[in-house]
RODRENPA-786351 format. One record per residue (C-alpha): x, y, z. Coordinates in steps of 0.02 Angstrom, whole numbers, plus 50000, padded with zeros to 5 digits. Each point is the difference from the previous one (the first is absolute). Layout:
[volum [X Y Z]]
...
# end
This chain:
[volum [51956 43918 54083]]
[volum [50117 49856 49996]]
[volum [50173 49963 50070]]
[volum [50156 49938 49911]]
[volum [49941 49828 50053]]
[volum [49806 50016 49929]]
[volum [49959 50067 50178]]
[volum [49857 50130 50022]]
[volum [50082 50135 50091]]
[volum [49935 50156 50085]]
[volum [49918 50142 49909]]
[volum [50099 50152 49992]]
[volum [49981 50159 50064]]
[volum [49839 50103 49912]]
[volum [50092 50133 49882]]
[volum [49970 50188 50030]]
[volum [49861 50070 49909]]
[volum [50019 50096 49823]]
[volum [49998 50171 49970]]
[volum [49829 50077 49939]]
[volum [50001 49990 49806]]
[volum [49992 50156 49917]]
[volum [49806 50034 49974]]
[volum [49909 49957 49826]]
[volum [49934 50120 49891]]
[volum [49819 50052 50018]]
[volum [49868 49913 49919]]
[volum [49894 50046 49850]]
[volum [49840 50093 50063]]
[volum [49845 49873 50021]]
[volum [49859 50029 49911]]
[volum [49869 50123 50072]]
[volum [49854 49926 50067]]
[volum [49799 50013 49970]]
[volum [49909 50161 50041]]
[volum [49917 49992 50152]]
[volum [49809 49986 50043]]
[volum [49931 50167 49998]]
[volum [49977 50060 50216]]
[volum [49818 50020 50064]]
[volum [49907 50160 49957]]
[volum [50017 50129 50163]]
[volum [49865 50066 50084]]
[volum [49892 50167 49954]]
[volum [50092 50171 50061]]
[volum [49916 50127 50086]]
[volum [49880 50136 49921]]
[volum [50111 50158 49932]]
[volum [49936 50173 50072]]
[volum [49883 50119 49905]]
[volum [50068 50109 49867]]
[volum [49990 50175 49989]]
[volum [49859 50127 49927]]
[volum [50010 50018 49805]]
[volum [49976 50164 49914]]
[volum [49868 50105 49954]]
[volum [49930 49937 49828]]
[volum [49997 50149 49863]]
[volum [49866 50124 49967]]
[volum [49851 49930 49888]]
[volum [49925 50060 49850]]
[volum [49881 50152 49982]]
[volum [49836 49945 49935]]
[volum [49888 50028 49879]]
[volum [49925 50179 50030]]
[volum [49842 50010 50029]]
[volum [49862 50070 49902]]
[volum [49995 50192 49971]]
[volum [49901 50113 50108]]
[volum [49874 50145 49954]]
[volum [50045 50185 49963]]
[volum [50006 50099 50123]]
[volum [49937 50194 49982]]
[volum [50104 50152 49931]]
[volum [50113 50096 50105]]
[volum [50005 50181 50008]]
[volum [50111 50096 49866]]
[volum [50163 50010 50044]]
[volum [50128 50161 49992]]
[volum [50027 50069 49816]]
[volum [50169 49947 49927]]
[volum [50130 50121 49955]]
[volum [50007 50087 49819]]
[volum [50079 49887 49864]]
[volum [50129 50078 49868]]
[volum [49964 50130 49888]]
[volum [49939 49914 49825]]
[volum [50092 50027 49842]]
[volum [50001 50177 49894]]
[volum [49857 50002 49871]]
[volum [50035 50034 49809]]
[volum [50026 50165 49936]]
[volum [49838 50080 49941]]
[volum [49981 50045 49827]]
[volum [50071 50151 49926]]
[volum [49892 50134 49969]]
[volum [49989 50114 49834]]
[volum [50152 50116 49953]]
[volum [49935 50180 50030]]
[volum [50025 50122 49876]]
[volum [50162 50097 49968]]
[volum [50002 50154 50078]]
[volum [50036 50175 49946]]
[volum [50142 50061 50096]]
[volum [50041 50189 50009]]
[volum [50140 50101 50069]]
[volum [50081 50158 50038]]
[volum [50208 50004 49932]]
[volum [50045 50182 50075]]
[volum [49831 50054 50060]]
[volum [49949 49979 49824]]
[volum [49852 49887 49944]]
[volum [50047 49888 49866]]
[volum [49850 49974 49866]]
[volum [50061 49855 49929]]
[volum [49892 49850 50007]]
[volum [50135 49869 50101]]
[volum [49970 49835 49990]]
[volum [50069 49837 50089]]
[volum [50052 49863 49886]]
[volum [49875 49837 49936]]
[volum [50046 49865 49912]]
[volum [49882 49902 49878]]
[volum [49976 49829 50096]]
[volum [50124 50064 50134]]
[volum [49970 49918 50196]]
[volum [49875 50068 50066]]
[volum [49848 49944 50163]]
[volum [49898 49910 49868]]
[volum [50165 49908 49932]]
[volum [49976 49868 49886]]
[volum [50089 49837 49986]]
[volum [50109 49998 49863]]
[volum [50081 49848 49918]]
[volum [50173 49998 49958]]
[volum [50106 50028 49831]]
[volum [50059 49845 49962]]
[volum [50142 50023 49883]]
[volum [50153 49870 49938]]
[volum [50153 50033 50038]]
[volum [50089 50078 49860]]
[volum [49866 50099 49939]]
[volum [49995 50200 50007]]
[volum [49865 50063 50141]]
[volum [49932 50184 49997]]
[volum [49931 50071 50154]]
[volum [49903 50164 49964]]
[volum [49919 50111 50135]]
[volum [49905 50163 49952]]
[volum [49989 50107 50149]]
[volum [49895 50157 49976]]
[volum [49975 50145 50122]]
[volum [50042 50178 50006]]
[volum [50120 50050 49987]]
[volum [50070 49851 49868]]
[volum [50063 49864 50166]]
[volum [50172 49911 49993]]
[volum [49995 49802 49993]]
[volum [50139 49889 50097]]
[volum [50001 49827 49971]]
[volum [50062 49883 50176]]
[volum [50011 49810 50048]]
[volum [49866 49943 50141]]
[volum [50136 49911 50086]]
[volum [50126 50119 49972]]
[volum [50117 49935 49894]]
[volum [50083 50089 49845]]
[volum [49947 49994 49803]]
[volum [50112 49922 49889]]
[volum [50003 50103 49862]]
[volum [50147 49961 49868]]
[volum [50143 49987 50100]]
[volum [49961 50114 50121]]
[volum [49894 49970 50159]]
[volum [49897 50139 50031]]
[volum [49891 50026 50184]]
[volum [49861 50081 49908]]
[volum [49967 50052 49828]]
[volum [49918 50169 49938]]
[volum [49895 50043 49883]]
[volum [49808 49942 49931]]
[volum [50061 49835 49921]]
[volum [50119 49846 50046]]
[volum [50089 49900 49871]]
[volum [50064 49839 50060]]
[volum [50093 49939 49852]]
[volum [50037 49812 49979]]
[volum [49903 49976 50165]]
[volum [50099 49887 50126]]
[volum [49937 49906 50148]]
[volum [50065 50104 50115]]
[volum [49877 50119 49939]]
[volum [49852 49898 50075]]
[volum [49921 50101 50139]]
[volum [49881 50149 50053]]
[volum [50033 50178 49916]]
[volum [49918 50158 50069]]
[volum [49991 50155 49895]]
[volum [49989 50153 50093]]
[volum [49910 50169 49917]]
[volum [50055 50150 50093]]
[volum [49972 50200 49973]]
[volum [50025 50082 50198]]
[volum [49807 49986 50014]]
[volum [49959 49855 50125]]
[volum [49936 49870 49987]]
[volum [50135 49896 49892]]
[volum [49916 49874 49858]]
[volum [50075 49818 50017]]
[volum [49982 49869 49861]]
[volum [50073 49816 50030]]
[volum [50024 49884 49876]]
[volum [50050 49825 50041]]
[volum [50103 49913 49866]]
[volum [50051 49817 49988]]
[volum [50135 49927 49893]]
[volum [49973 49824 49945]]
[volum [50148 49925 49950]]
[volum [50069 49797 49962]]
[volum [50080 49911 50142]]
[volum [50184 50054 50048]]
[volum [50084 49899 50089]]
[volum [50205 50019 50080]]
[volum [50071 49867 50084]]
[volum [50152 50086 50111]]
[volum [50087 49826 50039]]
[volum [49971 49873 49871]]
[volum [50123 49878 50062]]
[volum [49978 49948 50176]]
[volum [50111 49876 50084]]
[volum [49961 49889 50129]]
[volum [50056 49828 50090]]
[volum [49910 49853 50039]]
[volum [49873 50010 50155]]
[volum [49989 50200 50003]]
[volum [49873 50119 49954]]
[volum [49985 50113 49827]]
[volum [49918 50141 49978]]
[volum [49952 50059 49807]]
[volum [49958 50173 49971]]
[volum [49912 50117 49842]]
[volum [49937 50159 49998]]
[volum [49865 50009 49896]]
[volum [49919 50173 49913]]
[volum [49829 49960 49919]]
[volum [49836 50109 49968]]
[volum [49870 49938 50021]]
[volum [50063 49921 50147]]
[volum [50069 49823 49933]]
[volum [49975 49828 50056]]
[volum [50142 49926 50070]]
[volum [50060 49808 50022]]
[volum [50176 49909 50002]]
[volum [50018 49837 49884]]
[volum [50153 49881 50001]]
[volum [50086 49968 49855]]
[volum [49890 49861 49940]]
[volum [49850 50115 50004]]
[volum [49925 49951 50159]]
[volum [49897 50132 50101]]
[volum [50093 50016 50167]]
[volum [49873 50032 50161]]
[volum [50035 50002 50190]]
[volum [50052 49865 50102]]
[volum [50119 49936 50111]]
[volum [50120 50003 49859]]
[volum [49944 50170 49926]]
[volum [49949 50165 50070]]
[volum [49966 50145 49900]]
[volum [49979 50167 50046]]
[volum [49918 50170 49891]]
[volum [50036 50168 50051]]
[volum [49916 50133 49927]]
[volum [50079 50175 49993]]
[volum [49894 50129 50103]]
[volum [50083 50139 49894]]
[volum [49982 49929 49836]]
[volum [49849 49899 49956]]
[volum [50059 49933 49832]]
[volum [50161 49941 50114]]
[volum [50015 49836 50089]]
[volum [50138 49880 50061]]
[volum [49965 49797 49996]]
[volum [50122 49882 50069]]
[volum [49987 49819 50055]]
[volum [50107 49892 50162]]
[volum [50063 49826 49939]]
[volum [50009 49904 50159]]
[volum [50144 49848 50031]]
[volum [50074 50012 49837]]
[volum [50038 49841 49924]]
[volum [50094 49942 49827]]
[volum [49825 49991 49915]]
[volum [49988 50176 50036]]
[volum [50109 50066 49880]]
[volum [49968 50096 49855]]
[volum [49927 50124 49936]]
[volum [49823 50111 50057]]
[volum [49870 50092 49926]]
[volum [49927 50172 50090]]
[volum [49840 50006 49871]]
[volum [49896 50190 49988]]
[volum [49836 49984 49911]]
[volum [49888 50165 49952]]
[volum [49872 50005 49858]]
[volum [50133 50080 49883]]
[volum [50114 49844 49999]]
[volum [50098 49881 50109]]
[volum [50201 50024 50049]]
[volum [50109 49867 50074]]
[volum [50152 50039 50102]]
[volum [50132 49880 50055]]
[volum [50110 49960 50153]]
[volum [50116 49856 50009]]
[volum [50028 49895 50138]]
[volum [50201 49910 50023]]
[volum [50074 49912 50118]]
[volum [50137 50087 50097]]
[volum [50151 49918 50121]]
[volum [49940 50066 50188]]
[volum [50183 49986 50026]]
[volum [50049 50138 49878]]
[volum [49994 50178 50043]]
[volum [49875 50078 49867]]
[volum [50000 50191 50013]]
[volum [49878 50109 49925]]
[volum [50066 50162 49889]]
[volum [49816 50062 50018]]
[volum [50034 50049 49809]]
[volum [49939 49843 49889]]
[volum [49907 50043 49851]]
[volum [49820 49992 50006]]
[volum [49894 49914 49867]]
[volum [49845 50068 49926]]
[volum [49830 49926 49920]]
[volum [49868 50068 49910]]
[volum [50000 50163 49888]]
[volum [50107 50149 50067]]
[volum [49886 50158 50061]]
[volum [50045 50162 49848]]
[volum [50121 50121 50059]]
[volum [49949 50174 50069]]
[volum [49951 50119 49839]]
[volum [49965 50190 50002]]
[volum [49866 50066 49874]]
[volum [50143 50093 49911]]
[volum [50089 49825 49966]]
[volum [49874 49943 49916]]
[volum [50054 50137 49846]]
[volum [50097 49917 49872]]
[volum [50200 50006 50022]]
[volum [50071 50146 49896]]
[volum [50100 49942 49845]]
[volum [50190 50005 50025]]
[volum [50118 50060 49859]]
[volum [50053 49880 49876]]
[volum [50197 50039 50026]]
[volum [50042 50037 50173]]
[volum [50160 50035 50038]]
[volum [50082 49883 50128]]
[volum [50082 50053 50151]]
[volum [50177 49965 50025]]
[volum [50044 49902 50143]]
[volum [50096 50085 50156]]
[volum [50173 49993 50020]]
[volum [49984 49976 50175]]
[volum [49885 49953 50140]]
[volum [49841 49852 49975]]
[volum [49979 49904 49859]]
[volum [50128 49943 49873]]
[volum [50134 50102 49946]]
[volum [50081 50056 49851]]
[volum [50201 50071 49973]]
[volum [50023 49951 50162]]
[volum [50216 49991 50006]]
[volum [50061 49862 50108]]
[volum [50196 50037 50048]]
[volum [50129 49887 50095]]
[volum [49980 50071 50177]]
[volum [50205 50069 50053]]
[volum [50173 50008 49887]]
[volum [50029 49819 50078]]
[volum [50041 49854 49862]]
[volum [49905 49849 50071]]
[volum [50033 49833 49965]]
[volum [49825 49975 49922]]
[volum [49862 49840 50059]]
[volum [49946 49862 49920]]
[volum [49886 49969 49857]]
[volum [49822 49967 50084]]
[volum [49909 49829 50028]]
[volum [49847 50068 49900]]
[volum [49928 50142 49898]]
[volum [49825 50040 50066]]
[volum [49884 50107 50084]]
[volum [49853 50023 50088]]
[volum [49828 49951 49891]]
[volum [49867 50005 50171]]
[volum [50020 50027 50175]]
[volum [49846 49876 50097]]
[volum [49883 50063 50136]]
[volum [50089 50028 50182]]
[volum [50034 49861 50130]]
[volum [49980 50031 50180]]
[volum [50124 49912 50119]]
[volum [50020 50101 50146]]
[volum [49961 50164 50107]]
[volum [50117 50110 50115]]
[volum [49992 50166 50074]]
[volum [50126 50089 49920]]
[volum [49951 50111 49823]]
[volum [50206 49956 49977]]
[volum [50097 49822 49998]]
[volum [50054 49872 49876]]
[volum [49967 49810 49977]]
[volum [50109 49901 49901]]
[volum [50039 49815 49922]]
[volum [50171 49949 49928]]
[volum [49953 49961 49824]]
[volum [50183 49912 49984]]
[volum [50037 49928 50148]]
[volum [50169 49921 50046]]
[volum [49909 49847 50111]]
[volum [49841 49929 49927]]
[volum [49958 49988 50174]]
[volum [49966 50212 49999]]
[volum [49873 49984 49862]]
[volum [49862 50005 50116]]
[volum [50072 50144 50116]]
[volum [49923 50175 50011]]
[volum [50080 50137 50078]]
[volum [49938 50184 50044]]
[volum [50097 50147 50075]]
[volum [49902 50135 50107]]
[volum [50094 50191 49968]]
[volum [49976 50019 50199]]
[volum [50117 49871 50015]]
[volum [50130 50026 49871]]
[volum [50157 49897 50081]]
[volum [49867 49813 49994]]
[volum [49937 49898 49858]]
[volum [49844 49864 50039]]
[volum [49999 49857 49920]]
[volum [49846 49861 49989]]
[volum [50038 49823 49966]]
[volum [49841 49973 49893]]
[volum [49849 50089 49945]]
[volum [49905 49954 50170]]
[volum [50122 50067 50105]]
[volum [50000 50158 49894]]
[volum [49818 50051 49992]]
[volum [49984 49963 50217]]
[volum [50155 50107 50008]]
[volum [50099 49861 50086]]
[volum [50177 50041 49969]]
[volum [50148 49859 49979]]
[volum [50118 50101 50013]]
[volum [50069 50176 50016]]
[volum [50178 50071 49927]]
[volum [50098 50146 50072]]
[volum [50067 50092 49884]]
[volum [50174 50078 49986]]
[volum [49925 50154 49965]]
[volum [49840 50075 49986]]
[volum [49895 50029 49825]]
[volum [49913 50137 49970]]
[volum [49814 49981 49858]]
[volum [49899 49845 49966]]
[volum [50055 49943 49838]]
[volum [50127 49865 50036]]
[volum [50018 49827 49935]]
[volum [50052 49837 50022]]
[volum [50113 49912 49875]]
[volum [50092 49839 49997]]
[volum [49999 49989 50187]]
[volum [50054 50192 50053]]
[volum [49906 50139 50027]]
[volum [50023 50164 49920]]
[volum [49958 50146 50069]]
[volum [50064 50197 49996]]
[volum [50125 50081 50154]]
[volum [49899 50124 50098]]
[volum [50084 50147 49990]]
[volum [50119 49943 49863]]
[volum [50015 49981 49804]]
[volum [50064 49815 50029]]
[volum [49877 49834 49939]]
[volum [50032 49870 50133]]
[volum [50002 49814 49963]]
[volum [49958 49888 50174]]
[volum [50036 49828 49982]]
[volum [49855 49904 50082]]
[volum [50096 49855 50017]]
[volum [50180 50056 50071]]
[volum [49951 50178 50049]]
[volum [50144 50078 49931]]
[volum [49952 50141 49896]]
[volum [50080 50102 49871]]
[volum [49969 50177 49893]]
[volum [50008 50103 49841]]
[volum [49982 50214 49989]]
[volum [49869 50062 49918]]
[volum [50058 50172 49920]]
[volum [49897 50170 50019]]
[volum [49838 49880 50089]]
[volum [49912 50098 50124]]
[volum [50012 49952 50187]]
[volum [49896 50118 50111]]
[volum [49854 50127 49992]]
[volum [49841 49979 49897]]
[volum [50081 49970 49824]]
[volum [49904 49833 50005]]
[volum [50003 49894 49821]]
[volum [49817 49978 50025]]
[volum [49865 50149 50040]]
[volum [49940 49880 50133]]
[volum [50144 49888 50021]]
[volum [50118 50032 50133]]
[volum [50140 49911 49879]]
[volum [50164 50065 49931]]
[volum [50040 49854 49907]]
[volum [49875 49864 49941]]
[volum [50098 49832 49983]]
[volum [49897 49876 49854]]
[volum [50053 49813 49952]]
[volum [49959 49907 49836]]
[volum [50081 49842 49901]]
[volum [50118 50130 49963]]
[volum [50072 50042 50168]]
[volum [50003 50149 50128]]
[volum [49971 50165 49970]]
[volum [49988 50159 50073]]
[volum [49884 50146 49968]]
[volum [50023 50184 50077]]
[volum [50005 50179 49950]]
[volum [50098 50159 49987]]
[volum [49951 50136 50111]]
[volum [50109 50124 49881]]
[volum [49872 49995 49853]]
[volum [49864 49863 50072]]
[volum [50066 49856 49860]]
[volum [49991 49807 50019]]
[volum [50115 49909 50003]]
[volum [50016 49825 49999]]
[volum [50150 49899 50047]]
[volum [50031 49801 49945]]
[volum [50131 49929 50123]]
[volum [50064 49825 50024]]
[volum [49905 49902 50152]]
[volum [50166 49907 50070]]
[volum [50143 50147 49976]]
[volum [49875 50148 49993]]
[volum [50101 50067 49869]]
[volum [49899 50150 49898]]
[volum [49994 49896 49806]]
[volum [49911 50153 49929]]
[volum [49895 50170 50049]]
[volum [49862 50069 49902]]
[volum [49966 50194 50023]]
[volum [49809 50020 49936]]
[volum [49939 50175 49992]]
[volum [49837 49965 50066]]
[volum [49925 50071 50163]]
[volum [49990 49852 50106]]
[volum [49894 50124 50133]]
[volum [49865 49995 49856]]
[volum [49945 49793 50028]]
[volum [49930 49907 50152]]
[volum [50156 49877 49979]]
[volum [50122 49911 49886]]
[volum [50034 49809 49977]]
[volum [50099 49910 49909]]
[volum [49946 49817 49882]]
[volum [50113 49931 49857]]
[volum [50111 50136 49988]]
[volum [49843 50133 49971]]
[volum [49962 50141 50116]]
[volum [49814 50019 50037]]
[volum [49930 50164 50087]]
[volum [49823 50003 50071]]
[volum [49923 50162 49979]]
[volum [49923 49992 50182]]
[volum [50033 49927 50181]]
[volum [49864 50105 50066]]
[volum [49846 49984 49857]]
[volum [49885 49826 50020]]
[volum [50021 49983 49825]]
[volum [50145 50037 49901]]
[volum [50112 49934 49856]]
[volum [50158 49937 49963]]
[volum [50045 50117 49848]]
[volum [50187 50029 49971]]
[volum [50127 49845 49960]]
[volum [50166 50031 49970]]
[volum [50111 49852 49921]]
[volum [50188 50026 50098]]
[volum [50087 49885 49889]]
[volum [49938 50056 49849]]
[volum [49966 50183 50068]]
[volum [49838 50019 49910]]
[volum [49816 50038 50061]]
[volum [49881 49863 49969]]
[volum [49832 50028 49975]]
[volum [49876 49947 50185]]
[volum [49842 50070 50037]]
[volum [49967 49882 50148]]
[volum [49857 50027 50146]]
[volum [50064 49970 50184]]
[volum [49911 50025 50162]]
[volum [50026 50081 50178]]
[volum [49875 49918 50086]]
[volum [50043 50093 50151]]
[volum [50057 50158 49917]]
[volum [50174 50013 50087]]
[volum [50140 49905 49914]]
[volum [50163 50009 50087]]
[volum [50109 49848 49932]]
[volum [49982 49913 49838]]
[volum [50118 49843 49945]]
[volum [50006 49891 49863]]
[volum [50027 49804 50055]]
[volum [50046 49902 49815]]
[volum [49999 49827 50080]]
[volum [49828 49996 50055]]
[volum [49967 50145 49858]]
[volum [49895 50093 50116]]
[volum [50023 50209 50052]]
[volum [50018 50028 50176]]
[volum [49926 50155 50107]]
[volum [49954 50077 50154]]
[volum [49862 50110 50012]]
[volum [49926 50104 50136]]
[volum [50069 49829 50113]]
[volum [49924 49867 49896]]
[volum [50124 49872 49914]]
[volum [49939 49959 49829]]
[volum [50069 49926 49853]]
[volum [49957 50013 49817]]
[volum [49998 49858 49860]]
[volum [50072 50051 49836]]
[volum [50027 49943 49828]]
[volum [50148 50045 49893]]
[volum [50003 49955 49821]]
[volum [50134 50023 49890]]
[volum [50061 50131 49947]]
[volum [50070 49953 49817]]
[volum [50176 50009 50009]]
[volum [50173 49940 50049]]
[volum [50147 50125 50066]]
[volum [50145 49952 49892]]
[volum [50173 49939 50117]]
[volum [50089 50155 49930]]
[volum [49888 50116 50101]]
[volum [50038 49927 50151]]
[volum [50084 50148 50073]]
[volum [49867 50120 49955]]
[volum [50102 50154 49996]]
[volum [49966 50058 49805]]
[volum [49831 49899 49970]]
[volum [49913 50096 49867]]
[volum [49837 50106 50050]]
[volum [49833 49957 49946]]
[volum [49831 50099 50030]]
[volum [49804 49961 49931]]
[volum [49972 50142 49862]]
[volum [47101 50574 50572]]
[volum [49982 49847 50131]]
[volum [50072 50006 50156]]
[volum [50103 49832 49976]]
[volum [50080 49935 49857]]
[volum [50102 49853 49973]]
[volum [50092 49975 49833]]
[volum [50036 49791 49991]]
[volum [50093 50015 49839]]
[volum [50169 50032 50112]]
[volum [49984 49875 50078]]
[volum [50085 49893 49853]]
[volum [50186 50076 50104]]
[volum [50147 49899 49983]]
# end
């Protein structure tokens, strides 16, 4: 280094060393290198030790057997056996001859009789040596003659009996046994197939028998109980005939396109013959996993050699949902020629000829039937204010077969439907009242609810009723004050209930309206409103009483002198009062109408049925036009028609209080086959 002067001067002083620079990142990762050699193979290890035992291999085959050896010599006999069952009884042996009758004597109060007594014979009769006989074959309808001549000493009595037992229809009577030497079976009927013994008797032993085997042969008859059968998709049906053929008929089941049905897993039929009656018999047929294609309509087919008969069953579809209750009262259906109805020998005489002018009976003036001069008063010196003119003039042309709906145990109650009601929303309500309850009313929200006997809802009453003839109108129930001559009108809706008197009505004791009613007023709705129907215990006369639903005010009173103790029950339909003769008899009629607004009999001759003989309410519903009734427990209901009935009440008769009255001014059988042409 120089000076100022270009002179080299000293070097300085070294300078202290730097700090350390911070260090430098690491570098990248070199590249791996080669793979090396592979080492030198090591040297052999030492021998491993010995390993244990295995285990015992399996069993080997059996072989071949060898060849087979000789016989060796017979043992000794061994022990005897035991004794094996008895064997089976042999046949009879064959009869031998009859002997001869013999002569019996004998001594009536130490005195010897001299008559020659002998026991009775029959020509042919059954005897040891008894000969097969073939039997009469005879067509039903014809007239059969039995004869059996029983001789003997002295002259032998002859009874005529069943084999099995059974009776003789003969006419209309039914007779165990039949006496005398011949037996008339007039218009033979099938039920007259079978065995007949004739029996010759004189005190004298031994009896005389005679059988005689008859066989009707009739055309196939068949009867089809349920000819409708319901039934949903996937179940099982069953189809049912009772068939009555003789000779015994073929039988086979067709579908309604002719085509012979047979078992299989769709199909299983089943014959029953009757042990009791051979020409009887009962084929029926299972449809398995019923389907849409299904159905319609089946064929139970009877074949003899007289002819052929068809019946027929349909098969429809029913909602499983739906509550389907049997009445166990449908009408059965028939096929094939009705057997002749049961004829005495003395029928067959021809009817004797009736005058030419017979005088006609009058009718009664009181009791069944319709009426004449009957003198229908205003009911109490009371001016009423008169009703109004009615929606329709008609009356009852048919009442329809009964509708089953519902059991209870109780011979007495009511069921009812408001045939006006104040909320659409009530159409579908039911209601029932049970007498051992008499302060509640029931009431069912629909038809389901009703026939499980689920109630809604139950009503206290104010006050307690007393019968089973109530009603329900324009949403309140009406209903009679036990123990009082008051009408009570509940309202359903608010509760608040109100009442009318009921003059001279009876109240207590067995002065029911009804023989078998235990009602002292019957209450009946129509299209014409409410009325009221009871009697008078002073001289047993209906009355009937027309009052206004809302106010209960009495708008007119009808005293009728007619027994009401001397009809099942009274009802009430367009302004006409219908009596039923019966509540008690299966099958009775409808045969006095009285017209109220016009106060003249009309002229009804109309069947009606008890199926279960004990009627105790009967109501006439005009919005569904159906007749409501209990009987013996069971809820039914009746379809009607009305028609009409050809006139108009004039708007100046409205009150009613002065209408004018009206009133309507040698071989042992025979068989005669001519009969058999019977209608």
């Amino acid at each position: 280094m120089r000076g100022p002067k270009g002179e080299i001067g000293l070097p300085g002083v070294p300078g202290l060393d730097g700090r350390d620079g911070l260090p430098g990142e690491p570098g990248l990762d070199g590249i791996p290198g080669r793979n090396g050699l592979d080492g030198t193979p090591g040297m052999d290890g030492l021998s491993g030790f010995n390993g244990s035992a295995g285990k015992d291999g399996r069993d080997g085959i059996d072989g071949i057997p060898g060849t087979k050896g000789e016989k060796g010599a017979r043992g000794p006999p061994g022990l005897r056996g035991i004794a094996g069952p008895r064997g089976r009884r042999g046949k009879n042996g064959t009869p031998g001859d009859a002997g001869l009758p013999g002569i019996c004597a004998y001594r009536v109060n130490n005195e010897s009789v001299t008559e020659l007594l002998i026991a009775p014979s029959i020509a042919g009769a059954d005897g040891s040596r008894r000969r097969e006989r073939r039997p009469i074959v005879v067509r039903e309808g014809d007239n059969l003659r039995l004869r059996c001549q029983a001789e003997g000493e002295p002259l032998p009595q002859v009874e005529w009996t069943r084999s099995d037992g059974g009776v003789i229809p003969v006419g209309q009577w039914k007779d165990g046994s039949v006496t005398g030497r011949m037996l008339n079976l007039t218009h033979v009927h099938r039920v007259h197939t079978g065995t007949y013994i004739c029996e010759a008797y004189n005190g004298i032993p031994p009896n005389a028998n005679k059988t005689f085997t008859v066989e009707v042969h009739f055309d196939p008859y068949i009867r089809v109980k349920k000819w409708k059968v319901g039934v949903h998709n996937g179940s099982t049906a069953k189809l049912e005939c009772d068939v009555e053929a003789f000779p015994l008929a073929v039988t086979y089941w067709e579908d309604e396109h002719g085509l012979l049905l047979e078992n299989s897993t769709k199909y299983s039929i089943f014959y029953h013959q009757d042990h009791d009656s051979v020409w009887k018999s009962v084929m029926s047929i299972s449809i398995f996993n019923v389907d849409r294609a299904d159905i319609g309509d089946y064929h139970c087919v009877a074949k003899n050699e007289l002819s052929i008969t068809r019946g027929l069953v349909k098969l429809y579809e029913i909602d499983p949902n739906l509550h389907h209750p049997s009445t166990g009262s449908e009408e059965s259906l028939t096929f094939g020629p009705d057997p002749p109805s049961f004829t005495d020998l003395f029928d067959l005489c021809p009817p004797r000829a009736e005058c030419e002018e017979c005088p006609k009976t009058p009718k009664c003036a009181e009791g069944r039937g319709a009426l004449f001069g009957l003198s229908v008063e205003q009911y109490g010196n009371v001016t009423y204010p008169g009703f109004r003119n009615r929606s329709s003039d008609c009356m009852l042309a048919a009442v329809g077969k009964p509708v089953y709906h519902r059991h209870t145990d109780s011979i007495y109650g009511s069921w009812m439907r408001d045939p006006h009601p104040a909320d659409p929303q009530q159409e579908p309500r039911f209601w029932t009242t049970n007498p051992a309850d008499p302060m509640r009313l029931f009431e069912f929200a629909d038809k389901n609810r009703y026939r499980k006997n689920q109630a809604s809802k139950n009503y206290t009453l104010p006050v307690p009723f007393v019968g089973n003839s109530h009603v329900v109108y324009n949403g309140s129930f009406y209903y009679h004050h036990k123990g009082h001559q008051r009408i009570i009108r509940y309202d359903l809706l608010t509760g608040s209930y109100s009442s009318v008197a009921v003059p001279a009505v009876a109240t207590e004791g067995q002065n029911f309206l009804y023989r078998v009613s235990m009602d002292y007023i019957d209450f009946n709705t129509d299209d014409n409103g409410l009325w009221a129907i009871y009697g008078l215990p002073v001289n047993n006369n209906t009355v009937v009483m027309k009052l206004d639903p809302w106010s209960l005010k009495v708008e007119y009173s009808w005293n009728i002198p007619l027994s009401h103790k001397k009809f099942g029950d009274l009802f009430i339909t367009c302004g006409v009062l219908y009596a039923i003769d019966s509540a008690t008899e299966r099958d009775t009629k409808i045969r006095f109408a009285f017209d109220l607004y016009r106060k003249r009999l009309l002229d009804v001759d109309l069947p009606f049925n008890n199926p279960f003989r004990m009627t105790t309410m009967l109501g006439y519903n005009f919005d569904t036009k159906e007749i409501y009734s209990w009987d013996n427990g069971n809820q039914l209901t009746y379809p009607v028609k009305v028609i009409d009935i050809g006139y108009n009440t004039p708007d100046e008769d409205r009150s009613a209080a002065d209408s004018s009255q009206h009133f309507p001014a040698a071989e042992d059988v025979h068989i005669d086959p001519l009969s058999s042409r019977f209608s």
